[in-house]
N, C-alpha and C positions, 0 to 999 in steps of 0.2 A: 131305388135306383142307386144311390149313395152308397146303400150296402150291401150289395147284389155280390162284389168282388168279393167282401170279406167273408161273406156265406160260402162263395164256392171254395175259396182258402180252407173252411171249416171241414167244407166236406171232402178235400181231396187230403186230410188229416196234418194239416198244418197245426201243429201244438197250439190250443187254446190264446194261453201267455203270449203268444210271436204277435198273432192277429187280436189280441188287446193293445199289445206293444206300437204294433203300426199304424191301428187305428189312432194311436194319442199322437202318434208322431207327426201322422197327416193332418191334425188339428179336428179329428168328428169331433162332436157333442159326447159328453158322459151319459147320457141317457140312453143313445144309441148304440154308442158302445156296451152299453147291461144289455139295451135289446138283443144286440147279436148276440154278443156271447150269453146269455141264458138260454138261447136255444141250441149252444153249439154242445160237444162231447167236454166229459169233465166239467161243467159252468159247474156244480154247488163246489167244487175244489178251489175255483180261484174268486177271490173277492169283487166287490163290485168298483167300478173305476169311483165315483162317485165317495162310496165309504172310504177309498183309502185317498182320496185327497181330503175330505173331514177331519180322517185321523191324522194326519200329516199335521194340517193346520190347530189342532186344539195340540198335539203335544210340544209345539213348539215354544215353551216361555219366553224365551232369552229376546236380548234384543238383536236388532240387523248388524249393531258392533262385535256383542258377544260371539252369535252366528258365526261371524265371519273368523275368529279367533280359535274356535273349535271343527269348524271345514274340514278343516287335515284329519282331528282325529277320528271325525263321523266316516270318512272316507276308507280308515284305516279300519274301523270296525265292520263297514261293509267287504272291506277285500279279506274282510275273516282272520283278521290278527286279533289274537286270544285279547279278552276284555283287560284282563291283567295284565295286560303287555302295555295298552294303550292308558290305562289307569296311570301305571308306573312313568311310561314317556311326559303323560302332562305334568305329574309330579316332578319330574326333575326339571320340566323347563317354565318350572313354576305359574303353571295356569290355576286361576283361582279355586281352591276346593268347590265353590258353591257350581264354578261350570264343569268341574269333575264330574259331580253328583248328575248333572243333567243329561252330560253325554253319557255318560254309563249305567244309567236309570232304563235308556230308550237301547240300550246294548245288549243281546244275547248274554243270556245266564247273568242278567244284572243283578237276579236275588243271591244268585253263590257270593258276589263280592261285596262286603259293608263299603257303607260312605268312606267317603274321607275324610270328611269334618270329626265321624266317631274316632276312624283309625287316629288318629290327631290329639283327640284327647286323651283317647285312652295311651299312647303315648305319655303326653304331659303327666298325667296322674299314677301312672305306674312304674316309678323310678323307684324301687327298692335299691338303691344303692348306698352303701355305705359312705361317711366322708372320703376316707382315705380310696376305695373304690372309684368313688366319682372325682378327685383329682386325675386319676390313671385316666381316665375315660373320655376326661374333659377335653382332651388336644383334637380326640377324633368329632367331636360335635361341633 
């Protein structure tokens, strides 16, 4: 009876994702929610509500302080601003390398960009500069 509505949603071809979407909103159960949509069109396309609240909660290390510090830029990688963009932003407004790594781990095409902790060293470690070179250098650092 519960689900009767979201059934005929399914069959009068309301996208999949909408009638997932509203069942979370109206508060069903997650198991209800797989019930329905595993019988509706597209089900093996969209995940199960159940797995991606799991994945949700194990990829989260950081703590509720941390969390609350990187907000802005998870928010920035969901409205789809390039991972490099939002790398570079925490970097200048000096967020800690280690929550760098964490939001840009969980970030589209996180493998194309290294850490920051490496870009960091291998900075420190690779000054071939000269004395007389690194005096000139030195006013910009």
């Amino acid at each position: 009876a519960k689900v009767a509505k979201y059934r005929k949603m399914l069959k009068m071809s309301v996208p999949l994702a909408a009638v997932r979407h509203k069942m979370t909103l109206e508060g069903i159960d997650p198991r209800l929610i797989d019930a329905v949509c595993k019988d509706g069109p597209n089900s093996e396309k969209v995940k199960s509500t159940s797995d991606n609240l799991k994945k949700k909660e194990t990829s989260n290390n950081l703590s509720t302080e941390d969390e609350a510090k990187v907000a802005k830029y998870r928010k920035m990688l969901k409205m789809s601003v390039p991972l490099a963009a939002v790398r570079h932003k925490m970097t200048l407004e000096g967020i800690d390398p280690r929550l760098i790594d964490a939001v840009c781990k969980d970030g589209p095409n996180s493998e194309k960009v290294k850490s920051t902790s490496d870009n960091l060293k291998k900075k420190e470690t690779s000054n071939n500069l000269s004395t007389e070179d690194e005096a000139k250098v030195a006013k910009y650092r």
